[in-house]
N, C-alpha and C positions, 0 to 999 in steps of 0.2 A: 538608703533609708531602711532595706529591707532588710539588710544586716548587721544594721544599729539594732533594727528589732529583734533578730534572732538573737544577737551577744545576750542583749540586754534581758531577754527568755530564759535563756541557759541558762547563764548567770544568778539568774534568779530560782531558778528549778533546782540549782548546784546547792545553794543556800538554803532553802527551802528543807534540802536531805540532809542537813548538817546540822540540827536547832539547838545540838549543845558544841556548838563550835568544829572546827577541822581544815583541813586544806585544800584549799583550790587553787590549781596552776594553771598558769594562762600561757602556752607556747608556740610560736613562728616559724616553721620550718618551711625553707625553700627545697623547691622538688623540678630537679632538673630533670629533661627526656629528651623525646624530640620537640619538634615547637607548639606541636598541638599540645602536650603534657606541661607545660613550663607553667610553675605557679607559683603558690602556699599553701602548706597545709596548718590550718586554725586549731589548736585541740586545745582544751579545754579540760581538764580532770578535778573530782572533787573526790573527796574521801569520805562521803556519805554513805549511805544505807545501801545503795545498789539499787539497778532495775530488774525487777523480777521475770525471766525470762519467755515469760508469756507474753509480758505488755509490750516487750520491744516494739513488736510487729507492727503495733499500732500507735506509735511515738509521734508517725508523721501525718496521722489521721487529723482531718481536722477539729475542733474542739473535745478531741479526747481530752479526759483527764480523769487521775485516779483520789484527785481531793474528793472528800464529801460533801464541802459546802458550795464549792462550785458544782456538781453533782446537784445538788437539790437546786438549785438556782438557775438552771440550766444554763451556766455564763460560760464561753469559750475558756478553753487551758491557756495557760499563758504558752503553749509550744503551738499552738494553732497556725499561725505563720510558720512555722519549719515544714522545710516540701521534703519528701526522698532525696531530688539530687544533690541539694544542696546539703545535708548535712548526711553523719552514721555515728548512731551508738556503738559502745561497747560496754557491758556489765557483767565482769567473768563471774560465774557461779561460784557463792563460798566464799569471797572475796568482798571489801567492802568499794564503793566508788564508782564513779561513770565516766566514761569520755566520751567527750563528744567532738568529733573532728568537723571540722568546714572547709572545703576546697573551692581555693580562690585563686579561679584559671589567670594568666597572665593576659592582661589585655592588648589582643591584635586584631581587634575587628573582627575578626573570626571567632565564631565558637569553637570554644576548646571545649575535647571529650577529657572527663574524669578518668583519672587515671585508676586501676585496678590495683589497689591499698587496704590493708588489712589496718584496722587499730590498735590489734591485739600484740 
């Protein structure tokens, strides 16, 4: 459930940077290691505006956001549900677009550690 709600965040955050249309790609890649590492990685890219690289830091704050009207309203972002571990921006400076990756460890009853993976 909690991942239907982060997509469905992103998703919409993607769309949201893009208000006269662009591209969003939705891609699966499997990430073999050892067994602790064995997964998916979720990424997500839209060809919107970009995040300004101040705000990164606070993407995974809860009810940040940089709308106005939610600002004056004081009403949670729609990223408010994205924690640190589960997801990572990237927004290269000068560039238009964001990705947003989600690692989706393999399920073995064990917690799996996140593997050390750049976006960029």
């Amino acid at each position: 459930m909690r991942l239907e709600q982060a997509l469905t965040e992103i998703i919409a955050n993607a769309l949201d940077a893009m208000p006269d249309g662009g591209r969003l790609e939705i891609a699966a890649q499997p990430q073999n290691g050892d067994a602790a590492t064995d997964g998916v990685l979720l990424e997500i890219t839209d060809s919107g505006r970009g995040i300004a690289a101040e705000i990164l830091p606070n993407l995974c704050e809860p009810f940040f956001t940089t709308r106005p009207e939610a600002q004056a309203s004081a009403s949670p972002s729609r990223s408010a549900t994205s924690r640190k571990p589960a997801a990572a921006w990237t927004s290269p400076v000068g560039r238009h677009g964001t990705t947003v990756g989600i690692w989706l460890p393999l399920a073995s009853g064990e917690a799996a550690q996140t593997p050390a993976r750049s976006l960029s």
